[in-house]
C-alpha positions, 0 to 999 in steps of 0.5 A, spaced: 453 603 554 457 607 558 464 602 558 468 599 553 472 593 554 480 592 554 484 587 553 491 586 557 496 580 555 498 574 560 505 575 560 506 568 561 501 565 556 497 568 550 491 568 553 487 575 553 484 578 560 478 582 558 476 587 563 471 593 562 472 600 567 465 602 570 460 601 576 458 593 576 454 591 582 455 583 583 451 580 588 456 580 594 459 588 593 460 594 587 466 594 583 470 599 578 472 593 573 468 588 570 472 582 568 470 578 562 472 571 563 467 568 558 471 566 552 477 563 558 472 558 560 468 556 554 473 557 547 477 550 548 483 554 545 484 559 552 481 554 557 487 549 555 492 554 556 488 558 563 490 550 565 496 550 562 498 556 566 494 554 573 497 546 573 505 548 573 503 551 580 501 543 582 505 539 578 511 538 584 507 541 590 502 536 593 496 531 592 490 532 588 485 527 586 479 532 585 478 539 581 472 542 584 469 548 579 466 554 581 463 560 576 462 554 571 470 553 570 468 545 568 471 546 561 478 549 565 477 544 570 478 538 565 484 541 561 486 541 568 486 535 570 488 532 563 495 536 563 496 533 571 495 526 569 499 526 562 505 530 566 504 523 571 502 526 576 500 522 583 493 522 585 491 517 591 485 515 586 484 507 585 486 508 577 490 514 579 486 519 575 483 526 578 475 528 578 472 534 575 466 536 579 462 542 580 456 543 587 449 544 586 447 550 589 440 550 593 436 556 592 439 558 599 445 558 596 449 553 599 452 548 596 452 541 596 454 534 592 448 528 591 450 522 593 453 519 587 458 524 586 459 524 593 465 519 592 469 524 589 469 529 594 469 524 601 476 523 604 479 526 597 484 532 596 480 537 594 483 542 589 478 549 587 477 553 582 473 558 580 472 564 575 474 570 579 476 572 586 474 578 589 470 577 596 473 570 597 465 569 598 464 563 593 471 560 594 468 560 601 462 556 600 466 551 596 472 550 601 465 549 607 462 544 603 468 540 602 470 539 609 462 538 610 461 533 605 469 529 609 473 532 603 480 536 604 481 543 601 489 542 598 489 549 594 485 555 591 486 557 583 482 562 579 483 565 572 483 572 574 483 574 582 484 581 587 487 577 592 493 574 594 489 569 600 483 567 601 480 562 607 488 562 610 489 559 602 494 562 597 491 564 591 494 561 584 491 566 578 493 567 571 491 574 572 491 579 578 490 586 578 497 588 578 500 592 572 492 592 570 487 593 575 491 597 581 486 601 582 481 595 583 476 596 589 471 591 591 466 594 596 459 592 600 455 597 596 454 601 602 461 603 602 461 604 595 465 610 593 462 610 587 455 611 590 458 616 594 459 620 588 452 618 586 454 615 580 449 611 577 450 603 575 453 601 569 449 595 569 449 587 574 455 582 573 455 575 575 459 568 573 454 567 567 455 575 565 454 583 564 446 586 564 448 593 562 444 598 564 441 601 558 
């Protein structure tokens, strides 16, 4: 494995940003970090306080009755949720409660919502979340299916992100490239400047993980 991992405390919390410094190709662009989200989205001890982080930003600022998980963040989501409703945060929901919600993906990569979810989204205030933001290309498909499917896009959150915006939404995010990632490139593989130099790829990222390279 030609990378290590490093960690980086949030300052704010006392969760661990895991990223690894290298060439990773994602599906959309080559970057020079590979961050590790998994044990923030699957250990219940680090999705309660990625969502405790997330939901502070909320709490006073608008109406959300439904959490939209992209990148398989369903487990913060639900902490999400938990902490907005014991907070008595209003929701325009019949029993005032929020829905946690994730969008089947068709092999064309488009998203959409069955029948019997699609209740959760029509004339709701929809609020999205995914693992990463880096392109904005996952987020953009979301915030496209929510108004396809009669739904309202109210926010955008993430664990980690590289970018303050995204689709004309600010970015909420527990962690940034700031202080940890300032040389943090994300490029269409031909504007590369890694491939330029001839470097080889250290291994494929996506949501569900990393395939290095041996």
């Amino acid at each position: 494995m030609a990378y290590e991992m490093m960690e980086f405390p949030n300052p704010n919390g006392s969760i661990k940003l895991r990223v690894a410094r290298g060439h990773f190709a994602t599906s959309h662009s080559h970057i020079n970090y590979y961050v590790d989200l998994t044990f923030t989205k699957h250990r219940l001890s680090e999705a309660k306080e990625a969502a405790r982080i997330l939901t502070q930003k909320y709490k006073n600022s608008m109406i959300i009755d439904t959490i939209l998980c992209l990148d398989g963040t369903e487990v913060v989501g639900a902490c999400m949720a938990s902490d907005l409703t014991k907070s008595g945060f209003h929701s325009m929901n019949l029993h005032n409660t929020i829905y946690v919600v994730t969008p089947e993906h068709t092999t064309g990569s488009q998203l959409i919502f069955r029948e019997n979810i699609l209740p959760m989204i029509k004339g709701k205030h929809v609020l999205i979340l995914a693992a990463s933001i880096t392109t904005g290309y996952t987020v953009q498909g979301g915030i496209e299916a929510v108004e396809y499917y009669g739904g309202t896009t109210v926010g955008v959150c993430s664990i980690f992100a590289s970018v303050k915006e995204c689709s004309g939404f600010p970015v909420s995010s527990v962690f940034t490239t700031d202080g940890i990632m300032d040389d943090y490139v994300s490029k269409p593989y031909h504007e590369c400047p890694l491939c330029k130099q001839g470097r080889k790829l250290d291994a494929i990222v996506n949501t569900y993980g990393i395939s290095s390279f041996k």
